[in-house]
C-alpha positions as CSV (number, residue, x, y, z in Angstrom):
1,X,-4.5,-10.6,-13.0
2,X,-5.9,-8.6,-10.3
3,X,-5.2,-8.8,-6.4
4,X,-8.4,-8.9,-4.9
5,X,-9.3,-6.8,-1.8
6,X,-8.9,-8.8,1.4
7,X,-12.5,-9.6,2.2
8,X,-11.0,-12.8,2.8
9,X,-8.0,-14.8,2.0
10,X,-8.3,-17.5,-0.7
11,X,-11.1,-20.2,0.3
12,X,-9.5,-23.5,0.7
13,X,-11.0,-26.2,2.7
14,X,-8.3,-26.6,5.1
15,X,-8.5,-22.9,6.0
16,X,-11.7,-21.5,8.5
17,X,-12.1,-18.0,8.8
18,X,-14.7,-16.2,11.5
19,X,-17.6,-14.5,10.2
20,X,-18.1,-11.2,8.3
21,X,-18.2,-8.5,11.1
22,X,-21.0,-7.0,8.8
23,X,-18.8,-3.4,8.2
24,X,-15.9,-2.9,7.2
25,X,-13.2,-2.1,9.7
26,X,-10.8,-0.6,7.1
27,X,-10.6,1.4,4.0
28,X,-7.8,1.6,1.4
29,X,-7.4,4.1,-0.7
30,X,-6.1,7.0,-2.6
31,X,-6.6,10.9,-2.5
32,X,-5.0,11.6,-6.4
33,X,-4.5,10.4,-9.1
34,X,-0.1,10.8,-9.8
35,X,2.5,9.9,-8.0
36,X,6.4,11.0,-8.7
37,X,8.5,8.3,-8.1
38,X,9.6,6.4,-11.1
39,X,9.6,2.6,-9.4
40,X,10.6,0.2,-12.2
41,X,8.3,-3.3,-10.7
42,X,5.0,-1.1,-9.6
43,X,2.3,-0.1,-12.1
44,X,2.1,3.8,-11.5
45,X,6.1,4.2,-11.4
46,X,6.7,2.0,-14.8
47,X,4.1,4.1,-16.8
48,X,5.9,7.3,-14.9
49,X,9.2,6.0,-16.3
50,X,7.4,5.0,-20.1
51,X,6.4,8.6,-20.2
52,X,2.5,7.1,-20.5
53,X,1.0,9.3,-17.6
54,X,2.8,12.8,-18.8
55,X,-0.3,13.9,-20.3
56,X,-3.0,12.8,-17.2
57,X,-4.7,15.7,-15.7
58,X,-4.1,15.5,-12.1
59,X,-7.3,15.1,-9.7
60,X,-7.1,16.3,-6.0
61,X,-9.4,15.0,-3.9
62,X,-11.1,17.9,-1.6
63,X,-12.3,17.7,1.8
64,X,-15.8,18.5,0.6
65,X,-15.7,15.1,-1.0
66,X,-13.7,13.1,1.6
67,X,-16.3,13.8,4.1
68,X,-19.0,12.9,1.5
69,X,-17.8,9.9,0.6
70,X,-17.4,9.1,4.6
71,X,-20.7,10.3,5.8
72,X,-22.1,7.9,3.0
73,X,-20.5,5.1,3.9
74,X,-21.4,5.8,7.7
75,X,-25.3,6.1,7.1
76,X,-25.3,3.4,5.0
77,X,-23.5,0.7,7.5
78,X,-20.7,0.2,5.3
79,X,-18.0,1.0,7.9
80,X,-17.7,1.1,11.0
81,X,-17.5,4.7,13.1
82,X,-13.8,3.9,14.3
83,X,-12.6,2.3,10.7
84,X,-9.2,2.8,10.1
85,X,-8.5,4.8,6.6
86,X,-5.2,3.8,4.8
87,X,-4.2,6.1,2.6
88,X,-2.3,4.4,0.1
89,X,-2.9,2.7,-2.9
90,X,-0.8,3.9,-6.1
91,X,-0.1,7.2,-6.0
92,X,1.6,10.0,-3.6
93,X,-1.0,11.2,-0.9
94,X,0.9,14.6,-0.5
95,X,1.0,15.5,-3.9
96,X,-2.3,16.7,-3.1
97,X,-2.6,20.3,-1.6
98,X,-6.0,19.9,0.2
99,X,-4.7,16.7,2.1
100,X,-4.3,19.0,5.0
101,X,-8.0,19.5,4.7
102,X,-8.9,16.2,4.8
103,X,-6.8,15.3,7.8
104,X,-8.1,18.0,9.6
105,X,-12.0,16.9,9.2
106,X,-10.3,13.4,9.5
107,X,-9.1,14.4,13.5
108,X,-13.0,16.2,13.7
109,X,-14.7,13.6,13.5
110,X,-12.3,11.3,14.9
111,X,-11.0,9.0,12.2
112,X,-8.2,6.6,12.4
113,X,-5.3,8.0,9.8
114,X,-2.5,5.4,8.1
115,X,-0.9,7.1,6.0
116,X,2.2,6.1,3.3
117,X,4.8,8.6,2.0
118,X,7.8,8.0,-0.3
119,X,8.7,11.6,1.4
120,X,9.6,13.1,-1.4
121,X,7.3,16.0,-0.1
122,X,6.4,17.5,3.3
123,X,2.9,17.6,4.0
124,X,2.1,21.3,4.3
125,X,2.2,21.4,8.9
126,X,1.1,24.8,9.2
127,X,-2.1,23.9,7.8
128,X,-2.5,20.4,9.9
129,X,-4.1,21.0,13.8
130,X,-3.3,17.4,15.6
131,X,-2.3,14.3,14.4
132,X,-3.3,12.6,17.9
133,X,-5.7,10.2,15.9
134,X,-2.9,9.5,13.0
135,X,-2.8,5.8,13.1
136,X,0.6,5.5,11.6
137,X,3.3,6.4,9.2
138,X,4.8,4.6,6.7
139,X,7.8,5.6,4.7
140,X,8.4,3.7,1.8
141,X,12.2,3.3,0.5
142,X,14.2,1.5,-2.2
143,X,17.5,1.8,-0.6
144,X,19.5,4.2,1.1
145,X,21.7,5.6,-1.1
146,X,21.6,7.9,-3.8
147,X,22.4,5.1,-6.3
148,X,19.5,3.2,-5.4
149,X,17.1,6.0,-5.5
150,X,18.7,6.9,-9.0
151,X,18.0,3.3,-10.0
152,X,14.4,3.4,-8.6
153,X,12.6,6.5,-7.0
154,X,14.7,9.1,-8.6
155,X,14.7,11.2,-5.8
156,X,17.7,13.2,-4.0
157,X,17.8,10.9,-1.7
158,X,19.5,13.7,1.0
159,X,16.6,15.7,0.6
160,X,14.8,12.5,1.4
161,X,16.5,11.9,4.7
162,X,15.5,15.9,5.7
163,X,11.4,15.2,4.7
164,X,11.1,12.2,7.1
165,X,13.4,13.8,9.8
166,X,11.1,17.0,9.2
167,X,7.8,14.8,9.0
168,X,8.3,12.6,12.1
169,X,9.5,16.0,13.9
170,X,6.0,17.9,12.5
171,X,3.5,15.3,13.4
172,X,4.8,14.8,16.9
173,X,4.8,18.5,18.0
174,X,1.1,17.4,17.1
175,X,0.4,14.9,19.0
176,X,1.3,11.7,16.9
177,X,2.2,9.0,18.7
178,X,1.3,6.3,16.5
179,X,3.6,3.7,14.6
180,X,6.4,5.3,12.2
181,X,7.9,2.8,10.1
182,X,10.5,2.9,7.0
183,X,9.3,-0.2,4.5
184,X,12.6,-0.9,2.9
185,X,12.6,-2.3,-0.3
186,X,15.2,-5.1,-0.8
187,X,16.9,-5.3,-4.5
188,X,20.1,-7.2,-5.1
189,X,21.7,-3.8,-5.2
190,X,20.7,-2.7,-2.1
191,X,21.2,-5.2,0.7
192,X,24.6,-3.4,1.7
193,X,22.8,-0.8,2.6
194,X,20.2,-2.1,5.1
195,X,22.1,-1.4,8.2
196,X,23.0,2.1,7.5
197,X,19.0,2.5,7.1
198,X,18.6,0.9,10.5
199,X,20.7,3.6,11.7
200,X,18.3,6.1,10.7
201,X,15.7,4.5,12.0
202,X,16.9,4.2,15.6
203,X,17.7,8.0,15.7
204,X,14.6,9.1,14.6
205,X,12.4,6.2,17.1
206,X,11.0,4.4,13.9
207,X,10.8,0.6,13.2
208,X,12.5,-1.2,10.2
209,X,10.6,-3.4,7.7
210,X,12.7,-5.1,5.0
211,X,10.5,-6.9,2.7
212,X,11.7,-8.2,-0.8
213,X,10.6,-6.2,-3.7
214,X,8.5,-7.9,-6.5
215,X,6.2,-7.3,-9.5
216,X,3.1,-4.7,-7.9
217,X,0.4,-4.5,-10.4
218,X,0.4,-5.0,-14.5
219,X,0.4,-8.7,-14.4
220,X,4.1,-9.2,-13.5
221,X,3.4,-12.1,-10.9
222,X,1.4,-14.2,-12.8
223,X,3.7,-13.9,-16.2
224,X,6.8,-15.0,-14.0
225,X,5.0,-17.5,-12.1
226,X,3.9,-18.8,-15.2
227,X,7.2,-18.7,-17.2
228,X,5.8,-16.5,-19.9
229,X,7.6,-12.7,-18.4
230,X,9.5,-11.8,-22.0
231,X,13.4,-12.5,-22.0
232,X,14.1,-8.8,-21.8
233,X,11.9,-8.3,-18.3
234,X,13.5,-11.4,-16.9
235,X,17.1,-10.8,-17.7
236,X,16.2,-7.3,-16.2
237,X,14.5,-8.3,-13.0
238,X,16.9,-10.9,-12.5
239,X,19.5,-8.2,-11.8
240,X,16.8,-6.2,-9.4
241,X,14.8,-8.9,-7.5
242,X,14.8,-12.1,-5.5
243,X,13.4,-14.8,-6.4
244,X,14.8,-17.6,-4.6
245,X,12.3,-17.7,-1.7
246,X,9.2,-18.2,-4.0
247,X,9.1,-21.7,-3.7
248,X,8.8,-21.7,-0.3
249,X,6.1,-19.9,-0.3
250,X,4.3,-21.4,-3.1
251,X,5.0,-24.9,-0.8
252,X,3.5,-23.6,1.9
253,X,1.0,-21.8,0.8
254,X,-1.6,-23.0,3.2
255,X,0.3,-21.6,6.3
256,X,0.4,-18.3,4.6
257,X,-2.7,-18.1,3.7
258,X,-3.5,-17.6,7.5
259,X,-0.1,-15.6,8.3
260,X,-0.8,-13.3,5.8
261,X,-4.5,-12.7,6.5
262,X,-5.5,-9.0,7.2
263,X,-8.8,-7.4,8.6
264,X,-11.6,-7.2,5.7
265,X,-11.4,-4.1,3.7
266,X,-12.6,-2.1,1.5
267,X,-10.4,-1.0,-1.6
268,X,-11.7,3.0,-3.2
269,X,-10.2,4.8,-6.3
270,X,-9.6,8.6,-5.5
271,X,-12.5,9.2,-7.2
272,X,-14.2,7.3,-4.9
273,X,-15.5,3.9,-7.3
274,X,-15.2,0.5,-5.7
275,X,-11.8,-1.4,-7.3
276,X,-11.4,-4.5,-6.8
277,X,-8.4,-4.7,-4.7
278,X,-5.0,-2.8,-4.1
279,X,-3.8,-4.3,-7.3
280,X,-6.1,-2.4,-9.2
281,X,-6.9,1.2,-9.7
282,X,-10.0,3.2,-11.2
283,X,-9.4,1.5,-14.7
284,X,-11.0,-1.2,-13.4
285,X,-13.7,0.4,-11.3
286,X,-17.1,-1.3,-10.6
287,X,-19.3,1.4,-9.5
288,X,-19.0,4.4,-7.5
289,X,-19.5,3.8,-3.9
290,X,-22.4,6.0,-4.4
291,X,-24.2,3.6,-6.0
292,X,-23.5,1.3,-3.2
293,X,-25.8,1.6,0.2
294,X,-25.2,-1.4,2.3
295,X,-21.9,-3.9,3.3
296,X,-23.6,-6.6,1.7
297,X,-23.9,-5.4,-1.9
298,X,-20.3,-4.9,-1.7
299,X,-19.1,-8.0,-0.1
300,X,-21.2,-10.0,-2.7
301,X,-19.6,-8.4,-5.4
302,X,-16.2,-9.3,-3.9
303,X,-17.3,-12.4,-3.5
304,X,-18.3,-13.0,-7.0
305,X,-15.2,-11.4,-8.2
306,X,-13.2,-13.6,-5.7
307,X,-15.1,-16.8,-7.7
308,X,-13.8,-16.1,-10.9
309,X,-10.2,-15.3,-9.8
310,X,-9.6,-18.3,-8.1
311,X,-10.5,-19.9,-11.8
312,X,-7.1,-19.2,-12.9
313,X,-4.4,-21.9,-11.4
314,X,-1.9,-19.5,-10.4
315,X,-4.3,-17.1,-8.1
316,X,-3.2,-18.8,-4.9
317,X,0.5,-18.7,-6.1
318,X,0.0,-14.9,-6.9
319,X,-1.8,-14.0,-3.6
320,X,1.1,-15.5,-1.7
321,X,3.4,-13.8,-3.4
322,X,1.8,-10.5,-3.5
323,X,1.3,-10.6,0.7
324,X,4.6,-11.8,1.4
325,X,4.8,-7.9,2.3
326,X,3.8,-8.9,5.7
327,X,6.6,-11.0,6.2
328,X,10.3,-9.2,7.6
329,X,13.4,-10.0,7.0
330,X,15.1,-8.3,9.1
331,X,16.6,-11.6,10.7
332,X,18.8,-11.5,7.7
333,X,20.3,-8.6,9.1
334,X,20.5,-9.2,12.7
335,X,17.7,-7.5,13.5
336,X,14.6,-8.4,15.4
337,X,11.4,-9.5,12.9
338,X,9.4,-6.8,12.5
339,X,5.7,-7.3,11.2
340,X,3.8,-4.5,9.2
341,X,0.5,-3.2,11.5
């Protein structure tokens, strides 16, 4: 099942949400098509690791069309002229080598950048003229160790280390002064390794945000949740993942609907169509946001997708689930919470 885009969190009666603000005040999205890491629970990174995207052509957004698709959505009211774009999605944002483009027209014309990394490559800098309007930076980790990159990422995890220390050091002699964060991925086989991370982070003036690690995209939630996942995916994310605090969650669903509730957004494929959410990608594309010339169509077509999800018994289960990324637990470690922006 998909996750929907956060246009708003699931509708139950006990929960009352403030009106539309009529624009949308964010934009996820991607600027390719591939990403590199092989991550076993995430859609892109299993069919990396199945050898089922080896033959996809890879697509590199250009500036020409970033500032297309933003100019669009501008003179058509569909965002608003400070909206924050996050790009992140599924794939690898500096795989593609006109992203420095992009940025640049992004500082132009003033745009908000958040941007995610799993640094296994440094943006080209020489190319990049300020990051003083880079929202924030997010570097996304499964460990930290070369064990658990091997049994995740499959990165050199030292040559990991040297792209963040060189990022962070980059983007500040330009200006950023935004949030940097590491998103640390917690697997059974990594928990020993959480303070050493912290480490890191306190040397380089970055936050920690341990969050666990769970099914992202292909319909691992729901299958779990609903005690159909095969025999051989649960004996093999029983090894990997926790599962313990579900219930919790699931039992207090209600609170978390409203703990967990973001900004209404708007979700984009890299080749700019309207996807239902970040737990889809252009497979399951609706129209090109080209098609699309006012906040309203969109917002009733999220609204109509959001009527038929919540069909299925398990949706609210699933969304909990799925958001629980907003919750830290760095408490576990002795650290202070720490709560993704």
């Amino acid at each position: 099942m998909l996750e929907l885009t956060d246009h708003r969190n699931p509708k139950f009666e006990e929960v009352h949400y403030t009106a539309a603000p009529n624009r949308y005040t964010e934009v996820y999205m991607d600027v390719t098509n591939i990403c590199n890491a092989m991550c076993k629970y995430c859609l892109t990174g299993n069919k990396n690791r199945r050898g089922e995207n080896k033959d996809i052509t890879p697509y590199y957004m250009t500036v020409e069309e970033f500032r297309r698709l933003h100019e669009h959505m501008l003179n058509h009211d569909i965002i608003t002229p400070d909206c924050i774009y996050r790009i992140y999605n599924w794939y690898e944002p500096t795989l593609n080598p006109h992203l420095p483009d992009i940025l640049n027209y992004m500082d132009e014309v003033g745009i908000r950048l958040d941007m995610s990394t799993n640094a296994s490559k440094v943006l080209d800098f020489t190319k990049v003229k300020s990051c003083e309007k880079w929202y924030g930076l997010l570097f996304s980790m499964p460990g930290f160790s070369q064990e658990s990159y091997d049994r995740m990422h499959g990165f050199n995890f030292e040559k990991i280390k040297e792209n963040i220390r060189t990022t962070l050091k980059e983007a500040r002699a330009r200006g950023f002064k935004g949030y940097a964060m590491i998103n640390y991925h917690l697997y059974q086989f990594n928990i020993g390794e959480v303070q050493a991370a912290k480490a890191f982070a306190d040397e380089l003036g970055m936050e920690l945000h341990t969050i666990f690690a769970y099914f992202n995209g292909g319909g691992g939630k729901g299958n779990y949740l609903a005690g159909t996942l095969s025999p051989e995916d649960l004996k093999d994310a029983s090894r990997d993942l926790f599962f313990w605090h579900i219930d919790k969650l699931i039992a207090d669903k209600e609170r978390y609907f409203k703990e967990f509730r973001e900004a209404e957004s708007i979700t984009l494929s890299e080749r700019c169509n309207l996807i239902p959410g970040r737990g889809s990608n252009d497979d399951s594309r609706i129209k090109s946001i080209f098609d699309v010339t006012s906040y309203q169509e969109i917002h009733d077509i999220y609204e109509e997708l959001f009527d038929k999800a919540i069909q299925n018994p398990q949706f609210g289960n699933n969304w909990v689930w799925a958001h629980s990324y907003r919750m830290s637990w760095n408490h576990l470690f002795g650290f202070e919470g720490n709560t993704l922006i």
